[in-house]
Residue frames as a rotation matrix with the C-alpha (Angstrom) as fourth column:
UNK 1
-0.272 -0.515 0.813 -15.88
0.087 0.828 0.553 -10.73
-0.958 0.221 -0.180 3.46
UNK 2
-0.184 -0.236 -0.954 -15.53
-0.862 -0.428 0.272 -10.32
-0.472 0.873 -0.124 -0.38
UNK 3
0.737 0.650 0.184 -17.60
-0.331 0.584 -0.741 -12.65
-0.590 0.485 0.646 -2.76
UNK 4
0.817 -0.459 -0.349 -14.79
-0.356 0.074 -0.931 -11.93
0.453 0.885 -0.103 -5.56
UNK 5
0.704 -0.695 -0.148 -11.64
0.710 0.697 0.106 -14.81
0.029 -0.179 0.983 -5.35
UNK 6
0.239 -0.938 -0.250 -8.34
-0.204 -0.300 0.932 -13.53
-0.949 -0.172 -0.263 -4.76
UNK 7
0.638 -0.210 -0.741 -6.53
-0.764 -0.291 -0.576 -12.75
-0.095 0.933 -0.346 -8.06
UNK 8
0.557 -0.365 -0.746 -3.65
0.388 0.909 -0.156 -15.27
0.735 -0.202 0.647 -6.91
UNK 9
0.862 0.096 -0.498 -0.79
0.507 -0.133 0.852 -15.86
0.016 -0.986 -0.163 -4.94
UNK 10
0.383 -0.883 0.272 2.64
-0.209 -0.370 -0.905 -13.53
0.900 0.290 -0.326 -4.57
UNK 11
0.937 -0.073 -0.340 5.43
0.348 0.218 0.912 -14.84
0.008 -0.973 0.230 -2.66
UNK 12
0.650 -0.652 0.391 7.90
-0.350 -0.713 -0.608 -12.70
0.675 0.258 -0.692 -1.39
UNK 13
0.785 -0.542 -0.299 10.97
0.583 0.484 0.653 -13.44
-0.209 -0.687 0.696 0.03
UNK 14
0.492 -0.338 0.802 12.98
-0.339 -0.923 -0.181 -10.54
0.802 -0.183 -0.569 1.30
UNK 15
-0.426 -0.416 -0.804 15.26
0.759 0.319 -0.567 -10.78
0.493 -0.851 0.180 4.82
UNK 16
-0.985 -0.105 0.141 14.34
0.037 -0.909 -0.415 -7.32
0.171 -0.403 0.899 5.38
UNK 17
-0.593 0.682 -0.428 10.86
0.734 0.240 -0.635 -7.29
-0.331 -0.691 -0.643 7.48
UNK 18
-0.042 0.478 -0.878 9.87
-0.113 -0.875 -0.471 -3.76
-0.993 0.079 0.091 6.57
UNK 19
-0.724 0.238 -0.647 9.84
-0.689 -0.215 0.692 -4.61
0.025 0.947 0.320 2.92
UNK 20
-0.780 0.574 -0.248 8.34
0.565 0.817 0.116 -7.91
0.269 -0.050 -0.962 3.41
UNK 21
-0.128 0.844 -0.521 5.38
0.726 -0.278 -0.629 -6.08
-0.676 -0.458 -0.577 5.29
UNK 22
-0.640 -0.157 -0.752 5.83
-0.162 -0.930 0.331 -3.18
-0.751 0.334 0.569 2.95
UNK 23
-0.927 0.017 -0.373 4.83
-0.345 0.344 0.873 -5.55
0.143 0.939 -0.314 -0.32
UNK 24
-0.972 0.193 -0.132 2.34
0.197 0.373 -0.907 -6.83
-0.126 -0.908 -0.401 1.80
UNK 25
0.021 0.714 -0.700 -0.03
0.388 -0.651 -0.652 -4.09
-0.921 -0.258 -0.291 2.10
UNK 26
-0.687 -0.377 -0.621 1.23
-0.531 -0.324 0.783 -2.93
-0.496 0.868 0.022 -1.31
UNK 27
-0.935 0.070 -0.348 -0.46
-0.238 0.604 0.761 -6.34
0.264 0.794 -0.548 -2.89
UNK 28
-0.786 0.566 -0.251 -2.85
0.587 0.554 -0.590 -7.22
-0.195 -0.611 -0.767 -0.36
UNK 29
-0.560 0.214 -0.800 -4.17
-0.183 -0.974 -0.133 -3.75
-0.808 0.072 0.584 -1.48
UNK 30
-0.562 0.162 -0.811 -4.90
-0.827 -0.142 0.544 -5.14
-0.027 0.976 0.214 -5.01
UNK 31
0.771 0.629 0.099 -6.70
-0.590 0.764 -0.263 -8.42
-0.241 0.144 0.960 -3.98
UNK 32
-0.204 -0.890 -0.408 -3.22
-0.497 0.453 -0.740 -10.54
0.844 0.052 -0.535 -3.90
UNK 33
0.963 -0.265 -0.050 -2.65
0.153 0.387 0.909 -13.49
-0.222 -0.883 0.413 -1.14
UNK 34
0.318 -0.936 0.152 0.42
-0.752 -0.346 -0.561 -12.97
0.578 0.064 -0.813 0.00
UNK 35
0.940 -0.061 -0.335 2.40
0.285 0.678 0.677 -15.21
0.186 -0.733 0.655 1.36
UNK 36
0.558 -0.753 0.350 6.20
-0.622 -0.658 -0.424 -13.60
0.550 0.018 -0.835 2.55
UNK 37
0.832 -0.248 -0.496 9.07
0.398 0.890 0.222 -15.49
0.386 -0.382 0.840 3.65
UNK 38
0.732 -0.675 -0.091 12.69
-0.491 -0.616 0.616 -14.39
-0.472 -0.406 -0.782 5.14
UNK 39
-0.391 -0.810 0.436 15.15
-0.225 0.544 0.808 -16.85
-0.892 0.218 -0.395 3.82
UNK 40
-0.182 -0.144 -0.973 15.09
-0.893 0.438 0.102 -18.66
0.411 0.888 -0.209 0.59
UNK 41
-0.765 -0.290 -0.576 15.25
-0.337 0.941 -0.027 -21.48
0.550 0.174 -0.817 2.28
UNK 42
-0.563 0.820 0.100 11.60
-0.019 0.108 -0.994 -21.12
-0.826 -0.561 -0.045 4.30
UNK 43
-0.035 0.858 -0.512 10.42
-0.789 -0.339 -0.513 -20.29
-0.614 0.386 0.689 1.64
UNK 44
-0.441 -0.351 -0.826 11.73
-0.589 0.808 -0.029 -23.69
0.677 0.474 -0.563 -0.64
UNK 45
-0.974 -0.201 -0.103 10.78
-0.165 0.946 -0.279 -25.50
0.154 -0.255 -0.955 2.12
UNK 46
-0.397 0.914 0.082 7.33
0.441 0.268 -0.856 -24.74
-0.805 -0.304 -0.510 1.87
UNK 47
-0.550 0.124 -0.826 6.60
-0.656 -0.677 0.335 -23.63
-0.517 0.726 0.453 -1.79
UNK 48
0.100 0.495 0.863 3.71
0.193 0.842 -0.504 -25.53
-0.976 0.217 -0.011 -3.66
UNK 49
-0.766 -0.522 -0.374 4.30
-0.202 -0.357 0.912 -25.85
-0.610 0.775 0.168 -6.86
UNK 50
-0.416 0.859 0.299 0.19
0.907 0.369 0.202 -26.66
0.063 0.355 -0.933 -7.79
UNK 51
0.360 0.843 -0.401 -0.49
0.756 -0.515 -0.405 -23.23
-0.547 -0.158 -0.822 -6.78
UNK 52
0.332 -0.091 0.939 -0.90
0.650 -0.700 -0.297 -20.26
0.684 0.708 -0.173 -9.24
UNK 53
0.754 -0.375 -0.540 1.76
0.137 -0.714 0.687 -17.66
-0.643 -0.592 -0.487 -7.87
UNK 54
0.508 -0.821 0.260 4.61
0.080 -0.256 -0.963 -15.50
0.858 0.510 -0.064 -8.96
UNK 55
0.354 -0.341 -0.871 7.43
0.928 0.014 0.371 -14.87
-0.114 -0.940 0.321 -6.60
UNK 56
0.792 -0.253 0.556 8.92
-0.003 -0.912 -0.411 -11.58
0.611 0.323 -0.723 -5.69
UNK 57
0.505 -0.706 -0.497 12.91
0.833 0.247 0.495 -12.01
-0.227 -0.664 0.712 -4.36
UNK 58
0.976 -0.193 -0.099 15.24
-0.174 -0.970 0.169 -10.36
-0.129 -0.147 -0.981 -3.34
UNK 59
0.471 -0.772 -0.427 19.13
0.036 0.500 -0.865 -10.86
0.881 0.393 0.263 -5.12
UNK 60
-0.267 -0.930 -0.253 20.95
-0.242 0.319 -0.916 -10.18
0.933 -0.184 -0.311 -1.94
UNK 61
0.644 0.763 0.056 19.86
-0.350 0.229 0.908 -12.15
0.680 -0.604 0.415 1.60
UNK 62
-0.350 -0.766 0.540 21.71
-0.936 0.306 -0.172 -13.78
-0.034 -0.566 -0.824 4.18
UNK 63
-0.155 -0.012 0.988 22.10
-0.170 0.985 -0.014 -17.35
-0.973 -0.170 -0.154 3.54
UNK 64
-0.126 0.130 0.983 20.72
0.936 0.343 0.075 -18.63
-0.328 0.930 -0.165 -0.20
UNK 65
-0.792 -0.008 -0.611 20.82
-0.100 -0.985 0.142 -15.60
-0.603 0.174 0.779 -2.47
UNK 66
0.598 0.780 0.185 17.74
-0.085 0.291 -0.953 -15.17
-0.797 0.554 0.240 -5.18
UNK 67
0.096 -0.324 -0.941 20.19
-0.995 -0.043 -0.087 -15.94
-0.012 0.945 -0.327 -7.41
UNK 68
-0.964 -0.154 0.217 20.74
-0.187 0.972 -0.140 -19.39
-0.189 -0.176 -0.966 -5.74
UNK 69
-0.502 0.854 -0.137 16.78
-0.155 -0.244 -0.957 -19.11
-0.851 -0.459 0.255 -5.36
UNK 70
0.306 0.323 -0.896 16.55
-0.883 -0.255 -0.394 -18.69
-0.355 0.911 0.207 -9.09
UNK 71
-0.843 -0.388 -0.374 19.16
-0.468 0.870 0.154 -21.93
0.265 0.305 -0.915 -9.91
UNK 72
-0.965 0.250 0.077 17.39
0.216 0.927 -0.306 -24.39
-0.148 -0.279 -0.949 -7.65
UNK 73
0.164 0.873 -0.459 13.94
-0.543 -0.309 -0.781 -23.24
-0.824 0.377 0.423 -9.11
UNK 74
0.216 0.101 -0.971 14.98
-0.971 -0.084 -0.224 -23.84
-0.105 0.991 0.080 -12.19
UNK 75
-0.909 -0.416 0.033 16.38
-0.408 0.867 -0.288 -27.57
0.091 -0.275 -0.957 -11.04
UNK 76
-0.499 0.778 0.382 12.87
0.161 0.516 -0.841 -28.21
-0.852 -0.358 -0.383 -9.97
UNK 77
-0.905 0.173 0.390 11.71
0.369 -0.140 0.919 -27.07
0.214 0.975 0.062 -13.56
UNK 78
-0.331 0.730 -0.598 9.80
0.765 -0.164 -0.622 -24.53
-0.552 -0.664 -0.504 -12.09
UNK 79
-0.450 -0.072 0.890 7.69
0.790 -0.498 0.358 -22.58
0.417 0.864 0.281 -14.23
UNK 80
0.291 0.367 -0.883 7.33
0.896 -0.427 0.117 -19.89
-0.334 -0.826 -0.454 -11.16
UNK 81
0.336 -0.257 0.906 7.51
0.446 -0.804 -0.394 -16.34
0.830 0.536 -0.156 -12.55
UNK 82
0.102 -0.513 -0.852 10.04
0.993 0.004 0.116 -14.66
-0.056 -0.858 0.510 -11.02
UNK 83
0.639 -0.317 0.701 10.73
-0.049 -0.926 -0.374 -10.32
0.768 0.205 -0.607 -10.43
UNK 84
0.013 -0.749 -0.662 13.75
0.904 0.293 -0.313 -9.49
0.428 -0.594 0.681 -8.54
UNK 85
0.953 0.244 0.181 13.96
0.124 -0.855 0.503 -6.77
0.278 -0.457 -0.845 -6.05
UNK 86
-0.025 -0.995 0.092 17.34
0.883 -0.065 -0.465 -5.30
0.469 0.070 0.880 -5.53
UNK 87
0.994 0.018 -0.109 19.08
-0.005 -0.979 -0.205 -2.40
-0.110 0.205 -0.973 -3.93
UNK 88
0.191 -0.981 0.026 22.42
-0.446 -0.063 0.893 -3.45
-0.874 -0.182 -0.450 -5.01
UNK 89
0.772 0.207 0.601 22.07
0.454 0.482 -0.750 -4.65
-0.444 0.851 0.278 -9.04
UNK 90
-0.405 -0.875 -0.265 24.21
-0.268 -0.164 0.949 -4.30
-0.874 0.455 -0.169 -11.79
UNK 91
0.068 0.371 -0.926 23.43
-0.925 -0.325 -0.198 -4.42
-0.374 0.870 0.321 -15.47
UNK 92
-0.508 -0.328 -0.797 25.45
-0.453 0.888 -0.077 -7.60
0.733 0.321 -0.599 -16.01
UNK 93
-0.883 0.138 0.449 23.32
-0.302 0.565 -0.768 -8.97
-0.359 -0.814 -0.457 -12.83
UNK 94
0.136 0.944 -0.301 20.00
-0.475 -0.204 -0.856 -7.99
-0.869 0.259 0.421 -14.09
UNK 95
0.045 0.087 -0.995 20.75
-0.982 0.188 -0.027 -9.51
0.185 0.978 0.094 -17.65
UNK 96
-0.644 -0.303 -0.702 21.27
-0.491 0.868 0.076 -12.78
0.586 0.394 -0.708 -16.25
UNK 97
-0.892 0.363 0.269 18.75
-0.033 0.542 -0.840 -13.26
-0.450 -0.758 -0.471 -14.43
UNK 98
0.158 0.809 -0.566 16.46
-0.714 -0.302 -0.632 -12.05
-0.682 0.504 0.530 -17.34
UNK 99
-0.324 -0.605 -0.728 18.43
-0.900 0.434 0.041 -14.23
0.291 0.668 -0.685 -19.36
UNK 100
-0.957 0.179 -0.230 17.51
0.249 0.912 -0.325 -17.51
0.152 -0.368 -0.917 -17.15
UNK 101
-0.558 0.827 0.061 13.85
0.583 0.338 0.739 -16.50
0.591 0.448 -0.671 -17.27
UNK 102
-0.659 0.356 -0.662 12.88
0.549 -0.373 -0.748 -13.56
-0.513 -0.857 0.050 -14.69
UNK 103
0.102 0.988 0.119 10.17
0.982 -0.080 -0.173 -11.53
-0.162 0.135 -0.978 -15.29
UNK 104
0.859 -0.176 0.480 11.62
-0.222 -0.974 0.041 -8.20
0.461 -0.142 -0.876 -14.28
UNK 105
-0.310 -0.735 -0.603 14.47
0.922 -0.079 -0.378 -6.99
0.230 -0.673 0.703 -12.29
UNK 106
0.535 0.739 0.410 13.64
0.580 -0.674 0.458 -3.93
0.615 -0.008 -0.789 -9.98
UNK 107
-0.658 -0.654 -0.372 15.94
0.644 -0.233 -0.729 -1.81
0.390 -0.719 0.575 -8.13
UNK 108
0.104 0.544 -0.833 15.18
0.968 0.136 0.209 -0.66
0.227 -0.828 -0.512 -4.71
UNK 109
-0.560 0.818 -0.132 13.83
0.003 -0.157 -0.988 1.96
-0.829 -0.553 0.085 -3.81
UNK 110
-0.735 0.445 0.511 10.46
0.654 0.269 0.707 1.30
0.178 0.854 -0.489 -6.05
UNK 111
-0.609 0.747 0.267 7.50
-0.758 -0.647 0.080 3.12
0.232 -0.154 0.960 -6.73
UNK 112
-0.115 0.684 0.720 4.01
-0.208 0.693 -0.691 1.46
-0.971 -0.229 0.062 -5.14
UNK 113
0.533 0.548 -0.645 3.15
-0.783 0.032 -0.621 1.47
-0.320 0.836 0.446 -9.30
């Protein structure tokens, strides 16, 4: 058990299981809690907005997209840093979500850096 705090928290929300577990170990690696949802909407319904976290989504899911994901954030005047994970982007995608305040925009496949 490790004296030194977790850095904070990253939630991901992915549909796809093998990334979700992928990012996981990826962060969990660096001293990250993770917390990982499937849906947008698991993850909305349980997101605190008191705790220090960024979120890592993904633009296309079944059901809410992280672009919906990104609106209704922004409804809740969340100041949650967002990166997007993609493997299906577009320039004009990736500008508007940078444009409404993401952090990044990443297309899939990524390096672990």
């Amino acid at each position: 058990m490790s004296l030194i705090p977790k850095k904070g928290t990253v939630y991901v929300v992915d549909d796809d299981e093998a990334v979700r577990d992928s990012l996981q170990w990826l962060l969990e690696g660096k001293d990250y809690r993770v917390k990982c949802f499937d849906s947008a909407e698991s993850f909305l319904s349980r997101f605190d907005p008191r705790e220090v976290a960024c979120l890592i989504a993904d633009i296309r899911m079944d059901g809410m997209s992280g672009l919906e994901l990104q609106d209704r954030l922004m409804e809740r005047r969340s100041p949650l840093p967002i990166v997007f994970i993609t493997g299906h982007g577009d320039v004009p995608m990736a500008v508007t979500t940078m444009k409404k305040g993401a952090m990044d925009f990443i297309e899939k496949p990524f390096k672990d850096a």
